[in-house]
C-alpha positions in Angstrom: 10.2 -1.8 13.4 7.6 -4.5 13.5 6.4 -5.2 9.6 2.7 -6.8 8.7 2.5 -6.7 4.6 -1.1 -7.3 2.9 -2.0 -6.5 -0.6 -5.3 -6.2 -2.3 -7.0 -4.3 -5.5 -8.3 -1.2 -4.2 -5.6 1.8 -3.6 -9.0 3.9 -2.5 -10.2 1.1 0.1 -6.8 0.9 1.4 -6.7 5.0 2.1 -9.7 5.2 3.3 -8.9 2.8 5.6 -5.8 4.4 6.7 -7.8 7.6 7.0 -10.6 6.2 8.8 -10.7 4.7 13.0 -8.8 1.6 11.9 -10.2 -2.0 13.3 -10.1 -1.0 17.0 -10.3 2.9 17.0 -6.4 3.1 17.2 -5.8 5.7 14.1 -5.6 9.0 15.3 -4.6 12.4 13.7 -3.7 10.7 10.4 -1.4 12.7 7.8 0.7 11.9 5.1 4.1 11.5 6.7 6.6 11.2 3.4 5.4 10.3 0.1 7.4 8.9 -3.3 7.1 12.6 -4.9 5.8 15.9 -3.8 2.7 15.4 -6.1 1.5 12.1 -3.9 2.7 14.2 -0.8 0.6 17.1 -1.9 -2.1 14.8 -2.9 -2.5 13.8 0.6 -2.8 17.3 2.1 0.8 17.9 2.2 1.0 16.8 6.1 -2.8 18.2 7.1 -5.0 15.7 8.9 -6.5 13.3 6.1 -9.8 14.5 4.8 -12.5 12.9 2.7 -11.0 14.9 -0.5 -7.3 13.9 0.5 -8.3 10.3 0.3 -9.8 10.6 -2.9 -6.8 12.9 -4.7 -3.9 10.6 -2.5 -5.8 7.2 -3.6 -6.3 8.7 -7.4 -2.6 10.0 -7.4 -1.1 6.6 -6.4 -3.1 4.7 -8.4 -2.8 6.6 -11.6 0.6 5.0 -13.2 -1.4 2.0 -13.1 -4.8 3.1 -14.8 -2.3 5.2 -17.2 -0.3 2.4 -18.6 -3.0 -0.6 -18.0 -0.4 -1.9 -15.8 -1.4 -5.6 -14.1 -0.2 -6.9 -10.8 -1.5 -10.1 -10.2 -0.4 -12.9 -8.0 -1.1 -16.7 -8.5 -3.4 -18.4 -5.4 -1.8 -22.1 -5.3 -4.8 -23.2 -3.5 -6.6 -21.6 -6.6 -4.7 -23.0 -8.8 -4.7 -27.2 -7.6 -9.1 -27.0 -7.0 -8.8 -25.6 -10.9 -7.1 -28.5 -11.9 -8.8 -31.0 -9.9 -11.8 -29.8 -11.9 -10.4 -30.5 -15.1 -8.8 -27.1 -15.7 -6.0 -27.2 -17.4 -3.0 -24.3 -18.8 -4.4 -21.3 -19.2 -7.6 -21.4 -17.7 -6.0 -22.6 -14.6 -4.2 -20.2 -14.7 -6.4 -17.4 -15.2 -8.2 -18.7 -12.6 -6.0 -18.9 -9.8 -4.5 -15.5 -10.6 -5.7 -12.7 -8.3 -5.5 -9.0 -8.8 -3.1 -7.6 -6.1 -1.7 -4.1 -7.5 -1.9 -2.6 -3.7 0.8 -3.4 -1.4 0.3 -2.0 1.9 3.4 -2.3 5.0 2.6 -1.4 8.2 5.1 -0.9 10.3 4.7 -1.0 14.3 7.3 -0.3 16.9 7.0 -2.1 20.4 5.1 -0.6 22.8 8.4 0.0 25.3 9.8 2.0 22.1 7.2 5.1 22.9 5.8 7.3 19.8 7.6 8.4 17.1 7.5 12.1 16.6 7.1 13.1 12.7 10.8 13.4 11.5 11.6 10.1 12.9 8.4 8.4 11.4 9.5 10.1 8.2 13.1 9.1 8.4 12.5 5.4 9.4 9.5 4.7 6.8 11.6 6.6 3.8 14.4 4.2 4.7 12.4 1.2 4.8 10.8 2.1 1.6 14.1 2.2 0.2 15.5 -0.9 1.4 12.8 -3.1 0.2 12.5 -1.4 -2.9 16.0 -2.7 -3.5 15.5 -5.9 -3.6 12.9 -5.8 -6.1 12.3 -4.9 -9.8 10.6 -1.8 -8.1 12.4 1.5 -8.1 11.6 4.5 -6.1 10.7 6.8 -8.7 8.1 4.0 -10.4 6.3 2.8 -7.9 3.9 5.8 -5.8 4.1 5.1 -2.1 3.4 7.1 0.9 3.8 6.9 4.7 0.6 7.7 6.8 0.9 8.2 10.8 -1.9 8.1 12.9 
């Protein structure tokens, strides 16, 4: 498996993305493949092809722990950070500035073309693993954190 990690703020933008044509037309019959619970699983039509009103209950779903408990995930932008300071900026407001709202984390993960398609079980097994194994080496726990795997 080939990884390419981005992150942003919008859980919606990111599934509606992931629902939509992608950047070059090359998402086709998307469906939630595995999902953290079988509320996020069901929230994304429970393996049906994604749907305007999936999108909107998947992206709600996931992003609901967050809302609920005014959770932040922010990152701090270095680059940010140093043009704050050479203005003047100092300690907080530096800070403040550079920091950037990132509570979507989004992992897609390719195989090379020679490796053929998966078919659904594999896809499921190999992106439930994955999930796993990074969430391992973090403070992130599988039952905290909402996540889902979408094939198309």
């Amino acid at each position: 498996m080939i990884p390419a990690i981005s992150s942003g703020a919008r859980m919606y933008g990111l599934v509606s993305y992931l629902a939509g044509p992608g950047k070059a037309n090359e998402h086709e019959n998307q469906h939630v493949l595995a999902a953290s619970s079988s509320e996020v699983f069901y929230a994304g039509g429970a393996g049906a092809v994604l749907d305007a009103e999936h999108v909107h209950n998947l992206a709600a779903t996931l992003d609901e722990a967050r809302v609920v408990f005014g959770a932040e995930v922010v990152r701090r932008d270095n680059r940010k950070l140093a043009a704050a300071r050479e203005r003047g900026l100092g300690g907080r407001a530096a800070l403040a500035e550079a920091s950037i709202d990132e509570n979507v984390w989004h992992c897609s993960l390719s195989l090379p073309p020679e490796a053929g398609a998966l078919d659904d079980a594999s896809g499921r097994a190999s992106s439930t693993s994955s999930w796993k194994k990074w969430a391992s080496t973090t403070r992130i726990t599988h039952r905290l954190a909402g996540w889902r795997s979408v094939t198309g």
